[in-house]
C-alpha positions in Angstrom: -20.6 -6.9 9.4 -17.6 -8.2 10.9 -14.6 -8.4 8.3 -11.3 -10.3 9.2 -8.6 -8.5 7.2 -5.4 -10.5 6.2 -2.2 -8.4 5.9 1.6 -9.0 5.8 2.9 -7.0 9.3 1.4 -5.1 11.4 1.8 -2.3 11.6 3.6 -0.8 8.5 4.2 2.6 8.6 4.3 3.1 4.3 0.5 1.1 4.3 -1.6 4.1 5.4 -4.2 2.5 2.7 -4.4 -0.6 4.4 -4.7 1.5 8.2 -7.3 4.3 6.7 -9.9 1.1 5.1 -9.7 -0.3 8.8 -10.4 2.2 10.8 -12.9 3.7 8.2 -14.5 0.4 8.2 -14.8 0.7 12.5 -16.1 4.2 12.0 -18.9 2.8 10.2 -19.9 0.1 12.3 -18.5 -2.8 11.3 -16.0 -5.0 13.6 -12.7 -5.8 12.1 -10.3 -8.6 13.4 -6.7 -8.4 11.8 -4.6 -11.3 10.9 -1.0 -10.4 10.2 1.8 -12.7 9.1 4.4 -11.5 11.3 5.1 -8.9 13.5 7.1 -5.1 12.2 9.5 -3.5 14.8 9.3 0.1 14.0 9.9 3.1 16.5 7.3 5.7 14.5 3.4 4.6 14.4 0.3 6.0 13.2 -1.6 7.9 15.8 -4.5 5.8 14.9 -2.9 2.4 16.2 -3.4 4.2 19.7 -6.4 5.8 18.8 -8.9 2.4 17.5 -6.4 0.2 19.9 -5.7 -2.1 17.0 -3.1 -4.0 18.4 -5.7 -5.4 20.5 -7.6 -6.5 17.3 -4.5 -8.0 15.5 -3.7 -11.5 16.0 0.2 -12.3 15.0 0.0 -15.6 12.7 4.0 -15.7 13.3 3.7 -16.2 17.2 1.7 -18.9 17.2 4.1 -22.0 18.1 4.3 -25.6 16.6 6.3 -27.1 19.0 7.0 -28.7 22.5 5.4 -27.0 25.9 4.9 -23.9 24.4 2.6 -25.4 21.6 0.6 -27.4 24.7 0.1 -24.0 26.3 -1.0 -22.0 23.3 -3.7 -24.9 22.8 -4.7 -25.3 26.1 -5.5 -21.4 26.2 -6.9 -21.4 22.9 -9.5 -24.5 24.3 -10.4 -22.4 27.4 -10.7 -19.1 26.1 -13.6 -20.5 23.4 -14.9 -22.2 26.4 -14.2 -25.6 25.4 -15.5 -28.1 28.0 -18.7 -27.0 27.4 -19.2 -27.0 23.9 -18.7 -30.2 22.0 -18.9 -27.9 18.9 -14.9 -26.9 19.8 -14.3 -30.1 20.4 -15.1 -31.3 17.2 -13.7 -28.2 15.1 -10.1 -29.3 17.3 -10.7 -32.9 16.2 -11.2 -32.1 12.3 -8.3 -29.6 12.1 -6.2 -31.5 14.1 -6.4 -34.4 12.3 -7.1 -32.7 9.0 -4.3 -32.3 5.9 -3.3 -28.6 6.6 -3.2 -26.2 4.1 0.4 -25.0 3.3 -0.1 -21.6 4.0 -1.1 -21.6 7.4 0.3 -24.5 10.4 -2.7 -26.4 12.4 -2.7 -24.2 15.3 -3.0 -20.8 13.6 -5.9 -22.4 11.5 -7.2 -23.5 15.0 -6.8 -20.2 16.3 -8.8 -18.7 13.5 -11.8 -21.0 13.9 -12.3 -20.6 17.9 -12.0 -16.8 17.5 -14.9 -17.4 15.1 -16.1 -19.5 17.4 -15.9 -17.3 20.5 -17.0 -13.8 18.6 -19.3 -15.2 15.8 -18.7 -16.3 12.2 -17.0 -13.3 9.3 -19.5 -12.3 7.2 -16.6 -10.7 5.0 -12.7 -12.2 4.7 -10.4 -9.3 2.8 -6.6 -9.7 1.3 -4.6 -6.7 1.1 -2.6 -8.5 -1.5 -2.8 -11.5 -3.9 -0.1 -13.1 -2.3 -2.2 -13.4 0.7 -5.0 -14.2 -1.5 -3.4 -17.2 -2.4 -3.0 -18.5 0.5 -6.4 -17.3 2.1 -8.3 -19.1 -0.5 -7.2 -22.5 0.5 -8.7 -21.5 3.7 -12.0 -20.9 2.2 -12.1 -24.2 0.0 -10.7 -26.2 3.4 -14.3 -24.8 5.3 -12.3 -22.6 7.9 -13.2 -19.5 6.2 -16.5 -20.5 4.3 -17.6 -16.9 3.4 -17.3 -14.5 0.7 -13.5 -13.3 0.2 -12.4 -10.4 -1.6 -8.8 -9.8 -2.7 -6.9 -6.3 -3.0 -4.3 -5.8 -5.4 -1.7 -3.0 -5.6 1.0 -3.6 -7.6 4.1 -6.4 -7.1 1.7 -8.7 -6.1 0.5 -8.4 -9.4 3.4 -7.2 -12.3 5.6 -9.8 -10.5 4.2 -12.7 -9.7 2.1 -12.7 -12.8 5.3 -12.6 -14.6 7.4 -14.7 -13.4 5.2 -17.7 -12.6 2.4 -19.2 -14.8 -0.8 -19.4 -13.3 0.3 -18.4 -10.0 -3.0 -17.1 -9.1 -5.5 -19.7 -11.2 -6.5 -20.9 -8.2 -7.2 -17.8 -6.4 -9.2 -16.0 -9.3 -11.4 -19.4 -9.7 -12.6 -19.7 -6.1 -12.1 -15.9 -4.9 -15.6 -13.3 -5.1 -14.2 -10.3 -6.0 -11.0 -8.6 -7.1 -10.1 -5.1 -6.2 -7.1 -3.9 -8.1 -6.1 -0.3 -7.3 -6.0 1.2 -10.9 -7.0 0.3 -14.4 -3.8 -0.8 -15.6 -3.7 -3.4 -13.2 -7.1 -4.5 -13.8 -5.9 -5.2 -17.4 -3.4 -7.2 -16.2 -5.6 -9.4 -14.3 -8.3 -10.1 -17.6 -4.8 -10.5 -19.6 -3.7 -13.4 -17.4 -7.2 -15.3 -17.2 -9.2 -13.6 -14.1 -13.3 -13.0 -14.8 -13.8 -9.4 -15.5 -17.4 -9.4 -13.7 -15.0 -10.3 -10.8 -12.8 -7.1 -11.1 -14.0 -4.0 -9.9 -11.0 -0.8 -9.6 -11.2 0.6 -5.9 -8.5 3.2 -5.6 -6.4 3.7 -3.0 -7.8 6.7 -1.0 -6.1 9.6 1.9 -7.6 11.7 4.1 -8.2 14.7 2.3 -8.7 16.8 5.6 -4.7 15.8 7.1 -3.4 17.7 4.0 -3.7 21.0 3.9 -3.7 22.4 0.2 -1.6 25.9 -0.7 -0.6 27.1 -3.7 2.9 26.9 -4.8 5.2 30.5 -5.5 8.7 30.8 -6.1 10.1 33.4 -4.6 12.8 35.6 -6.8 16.7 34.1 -5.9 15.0 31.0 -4.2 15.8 27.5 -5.0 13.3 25.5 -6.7 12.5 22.6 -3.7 12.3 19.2 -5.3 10.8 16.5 -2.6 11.4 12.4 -3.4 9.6 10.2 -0.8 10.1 6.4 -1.4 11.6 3.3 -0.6 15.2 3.3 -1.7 14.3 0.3 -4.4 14.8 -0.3 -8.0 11.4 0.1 -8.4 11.4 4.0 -7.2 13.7 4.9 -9.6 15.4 7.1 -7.0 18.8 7.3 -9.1 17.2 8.6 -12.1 15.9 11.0 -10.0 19.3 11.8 -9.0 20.8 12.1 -12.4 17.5 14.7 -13.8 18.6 17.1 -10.7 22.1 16.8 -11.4 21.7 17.9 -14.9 19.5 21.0 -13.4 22.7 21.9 -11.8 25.2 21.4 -14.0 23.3 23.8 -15.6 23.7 26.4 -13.3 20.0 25.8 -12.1 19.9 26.7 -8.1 18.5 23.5 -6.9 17.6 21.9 -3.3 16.8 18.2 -3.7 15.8 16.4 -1.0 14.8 12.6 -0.8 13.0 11.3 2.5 13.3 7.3 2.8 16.0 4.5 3.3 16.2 1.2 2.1 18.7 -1.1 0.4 19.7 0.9 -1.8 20.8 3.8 0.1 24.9 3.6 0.1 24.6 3.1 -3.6 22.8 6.2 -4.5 25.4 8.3 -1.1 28.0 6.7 -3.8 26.3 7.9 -6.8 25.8 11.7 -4.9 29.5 11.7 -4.5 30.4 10.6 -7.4 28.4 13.5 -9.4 29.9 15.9 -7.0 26.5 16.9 -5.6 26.8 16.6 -2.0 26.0 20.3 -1.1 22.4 20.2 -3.1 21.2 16.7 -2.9 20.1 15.1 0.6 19.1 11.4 1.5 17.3 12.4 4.6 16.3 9.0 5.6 12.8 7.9 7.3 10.5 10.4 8.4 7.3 10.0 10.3 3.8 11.9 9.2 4.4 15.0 11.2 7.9 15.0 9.6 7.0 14.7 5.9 4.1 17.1 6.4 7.0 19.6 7.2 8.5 18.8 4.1 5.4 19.1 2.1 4.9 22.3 3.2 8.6 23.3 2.2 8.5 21.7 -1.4 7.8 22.9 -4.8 7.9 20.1 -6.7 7.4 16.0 -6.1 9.6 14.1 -7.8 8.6 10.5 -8.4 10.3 8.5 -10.8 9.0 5.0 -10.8 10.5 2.3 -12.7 9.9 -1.1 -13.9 12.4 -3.0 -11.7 14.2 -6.2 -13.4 11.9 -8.8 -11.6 8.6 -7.1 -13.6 7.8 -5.3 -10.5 5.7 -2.4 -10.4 3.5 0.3 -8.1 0.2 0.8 -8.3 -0.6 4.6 -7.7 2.1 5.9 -5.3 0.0 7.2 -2.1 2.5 9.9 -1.4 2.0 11.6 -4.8 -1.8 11.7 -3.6 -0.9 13.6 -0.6 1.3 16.0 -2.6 -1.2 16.6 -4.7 -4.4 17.2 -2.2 -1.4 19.9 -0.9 -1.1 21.8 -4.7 2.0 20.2 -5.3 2.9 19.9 -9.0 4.2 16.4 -9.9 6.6 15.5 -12.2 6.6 11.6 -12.5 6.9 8.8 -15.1 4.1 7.1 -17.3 4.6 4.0 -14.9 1.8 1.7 -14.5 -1.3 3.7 -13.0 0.8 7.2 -12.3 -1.0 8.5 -15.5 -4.4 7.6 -14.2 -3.7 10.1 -11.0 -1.3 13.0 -12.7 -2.6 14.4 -15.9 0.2 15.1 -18.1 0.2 19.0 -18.9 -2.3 19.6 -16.1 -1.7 18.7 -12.7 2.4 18.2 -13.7 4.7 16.6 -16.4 5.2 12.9 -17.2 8.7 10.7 -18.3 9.7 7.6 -19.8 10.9 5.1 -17.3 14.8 5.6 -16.9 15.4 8.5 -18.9 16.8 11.2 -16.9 17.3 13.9 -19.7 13.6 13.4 -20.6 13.3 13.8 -16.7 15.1 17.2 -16.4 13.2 18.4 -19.5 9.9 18.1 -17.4 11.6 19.8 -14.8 13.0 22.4 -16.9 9.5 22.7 -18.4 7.9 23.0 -14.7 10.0 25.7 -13.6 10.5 27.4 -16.2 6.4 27.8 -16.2 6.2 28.8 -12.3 3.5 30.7 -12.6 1.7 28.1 -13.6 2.2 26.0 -10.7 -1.1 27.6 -8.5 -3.0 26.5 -11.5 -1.6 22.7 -11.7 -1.8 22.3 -7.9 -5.6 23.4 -8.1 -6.4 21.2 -10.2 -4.0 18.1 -8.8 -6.5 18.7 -5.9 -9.8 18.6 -7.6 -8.3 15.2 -9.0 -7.7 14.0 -5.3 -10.8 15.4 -4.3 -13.2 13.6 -6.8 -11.5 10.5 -7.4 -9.7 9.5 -4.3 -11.1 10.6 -1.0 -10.7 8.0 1.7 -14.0 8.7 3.0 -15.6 8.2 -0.5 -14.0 5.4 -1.0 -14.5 3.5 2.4 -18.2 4.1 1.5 -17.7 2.5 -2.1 -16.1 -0.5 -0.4 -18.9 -1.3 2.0 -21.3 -1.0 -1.0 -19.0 -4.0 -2.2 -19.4 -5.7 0.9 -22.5 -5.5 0.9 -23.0 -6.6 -3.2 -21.0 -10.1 -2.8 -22.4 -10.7 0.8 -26.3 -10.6 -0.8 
């Protein structure tokens, strides 16, 4: 099949789903051409951007230019690149977008683009959104002809708790004309029925690792050690960092020997420095910043515990199911988290860790408490945090389960 996949930038070092269903896709034969709104400096990459040469796939919607000699030039390459004076076909598709009404999401030339690479390579058999707010805007394409195949829609969290909630029928649009739906967990397939979308169009497709890059080991701690608490996230509302914050302190304060560690940056970050300060907790807790894959593997390996403690931000947003407490878990990691949209669908409460109300640190620190105070437990909970990865959210597995969809909307 060949499958164009629409995406925000490219690439995104935090969207190893998005980068594992591409390459899993290539792996099984299928061509994939990428379509991504604009372009993401970063200094760190997945090894497999080099490896499947994917920036040779991807085609940068933001470079395209609408205006003056550079707009000439991009159409007079476009024209000879789809061999243009010789087919009256191009010609015509020029003509009719050209001269067409164009679709808000998308100016003439990038929909021109689209339709001569179709042109050039052969038609999509398959067109995939890795959010809804792409959806949104894909599906126009669809109903204009430019796209005229089957499109499937990923959702995986914001894209759902916030634009759902702050603007009526937002998607009505998208979930009349769009095939399928693929949210990443149950709550947020409830969501979609809730706000009018077909339930024969829904079908839950997890997020899924590679179970092989993370190498599980039980969890010990040894006598006079500190317990190792690991936060990887975004500094956001949503990631509930500061609560996070707050549960260690409390540890502390009670004469609990504690190393808390929390790998990520974002806008957030000189608040919560302030907030570490402020508690007096400088010496024990560590905002360590980005780190790449090797780099958080290191961590991993050095961690007792994964601290995640998701919140409902103010603007209704939410996650889906956090990939990093997937890794942590394939690694034996117990978990203590928050029951925070599909987070209870992934760590079983009293099995493979302990689970919070959003923003309640002391309810935080009692999980804690209970976790460590139950060490010898931990081998136990990370076997079976594991198993969980294991059976329910193998990338492979789940790469396989998406073709099958493919395949089921195609016939």
């Amino acid at each position: 099949m060949r499958i164009a996949f629409f995406v925000g930038a490219f690439p995104v070092l935090s969207e190893t789903f998005i980068l594992n269903q591409i390459t899993g896709l290539i792996d099984r034969g299928h061509e994939v051409d990428i379509y991504a709104r604009g372009r993401r400096s970063v200094d760190v990459v997945h090894p497999e951007i080099a490896e499947y040469r994917l920036l040779d796939k991807v085609l940068y919607l933001s470079d395209i230019p609408e205006s003056g000699l550079a707009r000439l030039i991009h159409l007079f390459r476009l024209l000879l690149g789809s061999k243009a004076f010789s087919s009256p076909v191009v010609w015509k598709k020029t003509a009719r977008i050209l001269l067409s009404r164009t679709p808000t999401f998308l100016p003439k030339l990038a929909q021109l683009t689209i339709a001569l690479r179709q042109l050039k390579d052969g038609p999509y058999d398959i067109v995939h959104s890795q959010y809804g707010t792409l959806g949104k805007g894909v599906i126009s394409l669809k109903t204009s002809g430019l796209l005229p195949v089957k499109h499937l829609t990923s959702f995986r969290g914001h894209d759902i708790t916030q634009h759902l909630t702050s603007t009526e029928g937002f998607y009505d649009q998208l979930f009349k004309k769009g095939d399928l739906f693929l949210p990443v967990s149950k709550s947020l397939k409830q969501r979609l029925v809730d706000r009018g979308c077909d339930e024969k169009k829904i079908d839950v497709l997890h997020s899924g690792i590679n179970c092989d890059r993370f190498r599980y080991q039980p969890r010990f701690l040894k006598k006079d050690e500190p317990v190792k608490i690991l936060t990887v996230a975004r500094l956001v509302e949503m990631k509930g960092v500061s609560y996070g914050i707050k549960a260690v302190a409390r540890l502390i304060e009670s004469g609990r020997s504690v190393c808390y560690r929390v790998a990520g940056d974002g806008a957030l970050r000189s608040e919560l420095e302030q907030l570490i300060q402020q508690l007096g907790m400088g010496n024990s807790i560590q905002l360590l910043g980005w780190k790449d894959h090797q780099g958080l593997a290191q961590l991993m390996d050095d961690t007792h515990v994964l601290l995640t403690p998701s919140v409902t931000a103010s603007n209704g947003e939410q996650e889906g199911i956090p990939n990093v407490v997937k890794e942590a878990m394939a690694m034996g990691i117990p978990v203590v988290g928050t029951f925070h949209s599909g987070v209870p669908e992934l760590v079983e409460n009293g099995v493979s860790g302990y689970l919070a109300p959003e923003r309640d640190s002391d309810k935080l620190a009692e999980c804690l408490v209970k976790l460590i105070n139950n060490s010898d437990k931990w081998p136990e909970m990370g076997k079976a945090g594991r198993q969980k990865i294991e059976d329910e959210f193998d990338m492979n597995k789940l790469n396989d389960r998406l073709v099958e969809l493919y395949r089921s909307v195609v016939t």
